[in-house]
C-alpha positions as CSV (number, residue, x, y, z in Angstrom):
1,X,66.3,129.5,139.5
2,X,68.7,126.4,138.9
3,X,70.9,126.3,135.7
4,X,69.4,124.5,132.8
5,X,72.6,122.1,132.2
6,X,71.1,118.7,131.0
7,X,68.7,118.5,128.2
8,X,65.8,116.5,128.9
9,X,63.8,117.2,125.6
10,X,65.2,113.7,123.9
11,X,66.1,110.3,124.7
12,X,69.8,111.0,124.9
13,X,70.1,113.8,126.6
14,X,73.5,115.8,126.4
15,X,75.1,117.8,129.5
16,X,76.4,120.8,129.1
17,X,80.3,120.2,128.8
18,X,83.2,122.4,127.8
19,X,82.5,119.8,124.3
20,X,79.2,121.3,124.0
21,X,78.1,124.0,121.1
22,X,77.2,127.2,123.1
23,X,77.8,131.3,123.5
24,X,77.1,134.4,125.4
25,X,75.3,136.9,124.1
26,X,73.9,140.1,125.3
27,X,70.2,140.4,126.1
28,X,68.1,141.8,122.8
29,X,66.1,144.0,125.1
30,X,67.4,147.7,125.9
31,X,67.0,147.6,129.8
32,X,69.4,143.8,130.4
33,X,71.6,144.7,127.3
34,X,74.8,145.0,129.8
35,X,74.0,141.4,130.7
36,X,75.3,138.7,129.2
37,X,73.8,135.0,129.1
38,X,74.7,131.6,128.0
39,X,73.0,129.5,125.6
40,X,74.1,125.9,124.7
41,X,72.6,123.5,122.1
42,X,71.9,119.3,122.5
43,X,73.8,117.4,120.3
44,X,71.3,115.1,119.9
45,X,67.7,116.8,119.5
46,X,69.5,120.4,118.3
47,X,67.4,122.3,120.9
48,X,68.9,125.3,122.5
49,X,68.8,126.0,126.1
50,X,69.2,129.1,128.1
51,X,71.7,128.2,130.9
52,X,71.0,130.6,133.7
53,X,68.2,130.1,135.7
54,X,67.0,133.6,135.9
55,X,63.9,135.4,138.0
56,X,61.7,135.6,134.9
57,X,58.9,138.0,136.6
58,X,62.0,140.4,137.3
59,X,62.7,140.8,133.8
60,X,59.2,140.4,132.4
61,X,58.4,143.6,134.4
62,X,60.2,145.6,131.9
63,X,59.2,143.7,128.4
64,X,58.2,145.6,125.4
65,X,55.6,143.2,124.2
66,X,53.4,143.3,128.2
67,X,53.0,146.7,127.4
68,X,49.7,147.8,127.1
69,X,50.2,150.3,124.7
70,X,47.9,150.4,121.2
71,X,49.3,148.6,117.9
72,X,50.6,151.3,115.5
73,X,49.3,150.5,111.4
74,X,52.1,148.2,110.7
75,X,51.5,146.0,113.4
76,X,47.8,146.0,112.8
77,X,48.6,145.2,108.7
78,X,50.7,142.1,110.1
79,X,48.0,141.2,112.5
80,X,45.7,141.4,109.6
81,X,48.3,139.0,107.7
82,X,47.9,136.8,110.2
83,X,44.6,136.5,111.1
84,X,43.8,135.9,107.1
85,X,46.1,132.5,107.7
86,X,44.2,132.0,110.7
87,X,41.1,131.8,109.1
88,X,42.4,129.7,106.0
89,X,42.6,127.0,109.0
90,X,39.4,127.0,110.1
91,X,38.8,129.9,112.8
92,X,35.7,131.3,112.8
93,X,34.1,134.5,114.2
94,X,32.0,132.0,116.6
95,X,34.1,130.1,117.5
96,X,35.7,130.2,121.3
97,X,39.0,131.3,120.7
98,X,42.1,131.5,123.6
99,X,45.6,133.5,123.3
100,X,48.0,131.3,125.6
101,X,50.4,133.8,126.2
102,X,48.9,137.4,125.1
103,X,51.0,139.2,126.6
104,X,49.6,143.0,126.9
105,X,46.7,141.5,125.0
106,X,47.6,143.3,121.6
107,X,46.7,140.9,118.9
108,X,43.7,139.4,121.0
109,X,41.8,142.8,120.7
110,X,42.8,143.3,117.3
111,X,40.4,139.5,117.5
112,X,37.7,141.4,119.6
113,X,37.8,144.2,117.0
114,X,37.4,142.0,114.2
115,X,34.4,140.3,115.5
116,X,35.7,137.7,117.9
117,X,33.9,138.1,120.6
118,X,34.1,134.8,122.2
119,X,38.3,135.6,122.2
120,X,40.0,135.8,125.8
121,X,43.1,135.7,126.4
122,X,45.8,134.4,129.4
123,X,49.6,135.5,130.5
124,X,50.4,134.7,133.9
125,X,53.2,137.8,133.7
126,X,50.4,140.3,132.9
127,X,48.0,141.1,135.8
128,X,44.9,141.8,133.3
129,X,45.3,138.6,131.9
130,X,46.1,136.4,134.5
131,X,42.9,134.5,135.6
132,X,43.3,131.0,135.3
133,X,39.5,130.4,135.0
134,X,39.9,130.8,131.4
135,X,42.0,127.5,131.7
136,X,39.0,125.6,133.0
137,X,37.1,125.5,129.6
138,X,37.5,124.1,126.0
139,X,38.5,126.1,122.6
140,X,38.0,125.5,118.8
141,X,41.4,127.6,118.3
142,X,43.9,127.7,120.8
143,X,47.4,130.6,120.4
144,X,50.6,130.1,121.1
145,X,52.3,132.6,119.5
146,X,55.7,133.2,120.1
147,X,55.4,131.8,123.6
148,X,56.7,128.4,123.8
149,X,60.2,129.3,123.6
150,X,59.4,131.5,126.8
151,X,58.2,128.5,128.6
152,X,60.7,126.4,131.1
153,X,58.0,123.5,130.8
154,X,57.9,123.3,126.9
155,X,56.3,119.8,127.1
156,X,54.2,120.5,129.4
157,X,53.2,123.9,127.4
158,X,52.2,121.5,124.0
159,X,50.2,119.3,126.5
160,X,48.2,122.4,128.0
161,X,47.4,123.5,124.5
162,X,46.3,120.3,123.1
163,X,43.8,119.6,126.3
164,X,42.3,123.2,125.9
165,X,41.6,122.4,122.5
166,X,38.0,121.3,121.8
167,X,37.1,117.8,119.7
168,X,37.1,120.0,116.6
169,X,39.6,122.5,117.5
170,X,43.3,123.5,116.5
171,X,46.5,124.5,117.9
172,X,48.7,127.0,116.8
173,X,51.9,127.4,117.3
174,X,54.6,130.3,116.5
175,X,58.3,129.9,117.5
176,X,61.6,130.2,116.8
177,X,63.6,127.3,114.7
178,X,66.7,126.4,116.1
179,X,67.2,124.8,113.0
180,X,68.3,128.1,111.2
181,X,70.3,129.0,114.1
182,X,73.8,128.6,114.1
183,X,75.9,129.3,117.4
184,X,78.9,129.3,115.7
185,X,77.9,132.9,114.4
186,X,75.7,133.5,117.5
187,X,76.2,137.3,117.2
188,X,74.2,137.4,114.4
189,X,71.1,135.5,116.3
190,X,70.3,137.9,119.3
191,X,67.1,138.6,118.4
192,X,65.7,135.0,117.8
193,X,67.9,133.8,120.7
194,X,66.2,136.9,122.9
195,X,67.8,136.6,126.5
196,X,67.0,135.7,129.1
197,X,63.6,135.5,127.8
198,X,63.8,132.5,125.8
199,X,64.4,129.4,127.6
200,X,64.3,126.9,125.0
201,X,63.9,127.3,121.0
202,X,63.6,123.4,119.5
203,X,63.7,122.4,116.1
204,X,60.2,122.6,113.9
205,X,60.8,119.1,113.6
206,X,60.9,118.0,117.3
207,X,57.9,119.9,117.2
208,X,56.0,117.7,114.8
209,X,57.6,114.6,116.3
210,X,56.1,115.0,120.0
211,X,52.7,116.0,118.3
212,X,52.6,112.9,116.1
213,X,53.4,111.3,119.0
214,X,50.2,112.2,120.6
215,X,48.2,111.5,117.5
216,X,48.3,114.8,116.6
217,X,49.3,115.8,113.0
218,X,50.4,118.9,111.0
219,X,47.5,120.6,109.1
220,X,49.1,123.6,107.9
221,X,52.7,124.9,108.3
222,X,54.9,128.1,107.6
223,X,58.6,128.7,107.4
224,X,58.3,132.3,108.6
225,X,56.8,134.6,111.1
226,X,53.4,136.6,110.4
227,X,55.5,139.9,111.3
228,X,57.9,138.8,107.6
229,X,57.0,139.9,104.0
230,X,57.9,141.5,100.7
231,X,57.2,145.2,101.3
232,X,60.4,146.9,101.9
233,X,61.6,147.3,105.0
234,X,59.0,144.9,106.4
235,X,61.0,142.0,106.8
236,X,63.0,139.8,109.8
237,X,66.4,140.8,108.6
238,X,65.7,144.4,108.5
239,X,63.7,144.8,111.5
240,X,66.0,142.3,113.5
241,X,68.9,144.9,112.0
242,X,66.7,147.7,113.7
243,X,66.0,146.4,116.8
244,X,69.6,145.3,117.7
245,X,70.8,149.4,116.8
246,X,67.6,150.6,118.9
247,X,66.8,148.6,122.2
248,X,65.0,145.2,120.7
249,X,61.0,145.2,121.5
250,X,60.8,148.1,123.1
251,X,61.1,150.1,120.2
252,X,57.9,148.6,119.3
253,X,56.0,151.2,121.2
254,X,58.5,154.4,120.8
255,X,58.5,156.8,117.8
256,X,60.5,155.5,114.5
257,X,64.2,156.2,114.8
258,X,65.3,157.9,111.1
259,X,68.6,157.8,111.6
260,X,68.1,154.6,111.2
261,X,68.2,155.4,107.4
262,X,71.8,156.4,107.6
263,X,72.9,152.5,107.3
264,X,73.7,151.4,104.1
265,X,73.3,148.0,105.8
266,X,69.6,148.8,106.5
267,X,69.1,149.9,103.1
268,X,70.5,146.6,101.9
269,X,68.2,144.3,104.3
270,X,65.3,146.7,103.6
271,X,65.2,146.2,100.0
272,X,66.9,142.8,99.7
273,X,65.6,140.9,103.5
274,X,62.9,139.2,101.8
275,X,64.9,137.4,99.8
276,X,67.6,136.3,102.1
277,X,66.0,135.4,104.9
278,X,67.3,132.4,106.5
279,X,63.5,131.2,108.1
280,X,64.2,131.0,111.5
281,X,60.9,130.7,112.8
282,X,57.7,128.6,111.8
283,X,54.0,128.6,112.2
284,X,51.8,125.6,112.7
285,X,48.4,124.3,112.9
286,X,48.2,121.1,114.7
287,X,45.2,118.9,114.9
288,X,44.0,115.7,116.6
289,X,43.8,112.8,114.2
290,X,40.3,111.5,114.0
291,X,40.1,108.3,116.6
């Protein structure tokens, strides 16, 4: 659990110094919101770190997104959403197909639902999912959604995707940008900066880089999350407006709060989110380059 104080994600690292671009801010998540943690940013790459080192498995015993609860219909409309773009890169119904990072194994039985039967899943933090026998074989689609960030290792988390990944397989890859996050106004970032949980959130381009760098190359890319779109109400800005009045995830799996529609600031983001949204996270497909 040492502090993360030197950033090793570039060839000139930066140490944390009082020089350095960083903040506290509250964890996102209900049950650690009277904690406070430090995040710092490289003046070099732009990646931000997480300072404290933390015991991850105490705080990923209380996470809304391991429980094992059932999607409500707006979840299951964005996983719909996002298993349409899935598809539009290739993934097939027989194809072998792993969620790195499931969590409580939501989205990959929304997969099993829909016909994926060759779909399994692995988090280390969630007992049901923890076999590491799934990590012995090959995929044509490998997951990584929203997971990466989570990861101490992050280039060692790219490199376990990629060699899961079958000759004619894909990797895909949800995060954060740090590019659209700016610490100067850090209060404003608490949900994408989600402490102590995320560990480090690097630019979509550093991303690219250390894939091209392994002869790997973009085949598809988004500038926003499959949970963002037009309806009302259904976008980042008004959820992330939600979840930082209500307790962050874990009002995922708890009744709708209508008071909620009391905020004339809600009302604003609900309509009117869509169009401001500042893209702060990104999807990507990532392929091998033929040899």
């Amino acid at each position: 659990m040492q502090d993360y104080t030197t950033c090793d994600l570039c060839s000139s690292p930066e140490t944390l110094s009082a020089k350095t671009l960083q903040g506290r801010i509250a964890s996102s998540e209900r049950a650690f919101e009277d904690e406070s943690f430090t995040v710092w940013q490289c003046d070099n790459c732009r990646c931000i770190h997480s300072k404290e080192g933390v015991d991850l498995a105490h705080y990923y015993s209380i996470y809304g997104l391991h429980e094992n609860n059932e999607p409500d219909d707006i979840t299951r409309y964005f996983f719909g959403r996002k298993l349409k773009w899935l598809e539009k890169a290739g993934m097939r119904k027989d194809h072998k197909v792993l969620d790195y990072g499931c969590g409580g194994g939501h989205f990959l039985r929304y997969l099993q639902e829909h016909g994926y039967k060759k779909a399994v899943g692995y988090d280390p933090f969630t007992e049901q999912y923890a076999d590491e026998s799934v990590l012995e074989q090959r995929y044509e689609a490998v997951m990584s959604s929203d997971v990466i960030e989570h990861d101490i290792d992050v280039i060692k988390h790219m490199e376990t995707l990629m060699g899961l990944t079958s000759d004619i397989g894909f990797v895909y890859i949800e995060t954060p940008d740090a590019l659209a996050i700016d610490l100067n106004k850090i209060d404003e970032h608490r949900q994408i900066l989600q402490q102590p949980f995320h560990r480090h959130i690097m630019p979509h381009t550093w991303l690219v880089k250390r894939a091209e760098e392994r002869n790997w190359e973009v085949a598809k890319i988004a500038h926003h999350p499959f949970f963002h779109c037009r309806i009302p109400f259904l976008n980042v800005p008004a959820m992330d407006h939600y979840w930082d009045n209500y307790g962050g995830l874990s009002t995922l799996h708890e009744k709708y709060q209508w008071s909620a529609l009391l905020s004339p600031k809600y009302w604003f983001l609900g309509l009117f989110g869509s169009f401001i949204y500042g893209k702060d996270e990104v999807q990507l497909i990532l392929r091998a380059k033929p040899q």
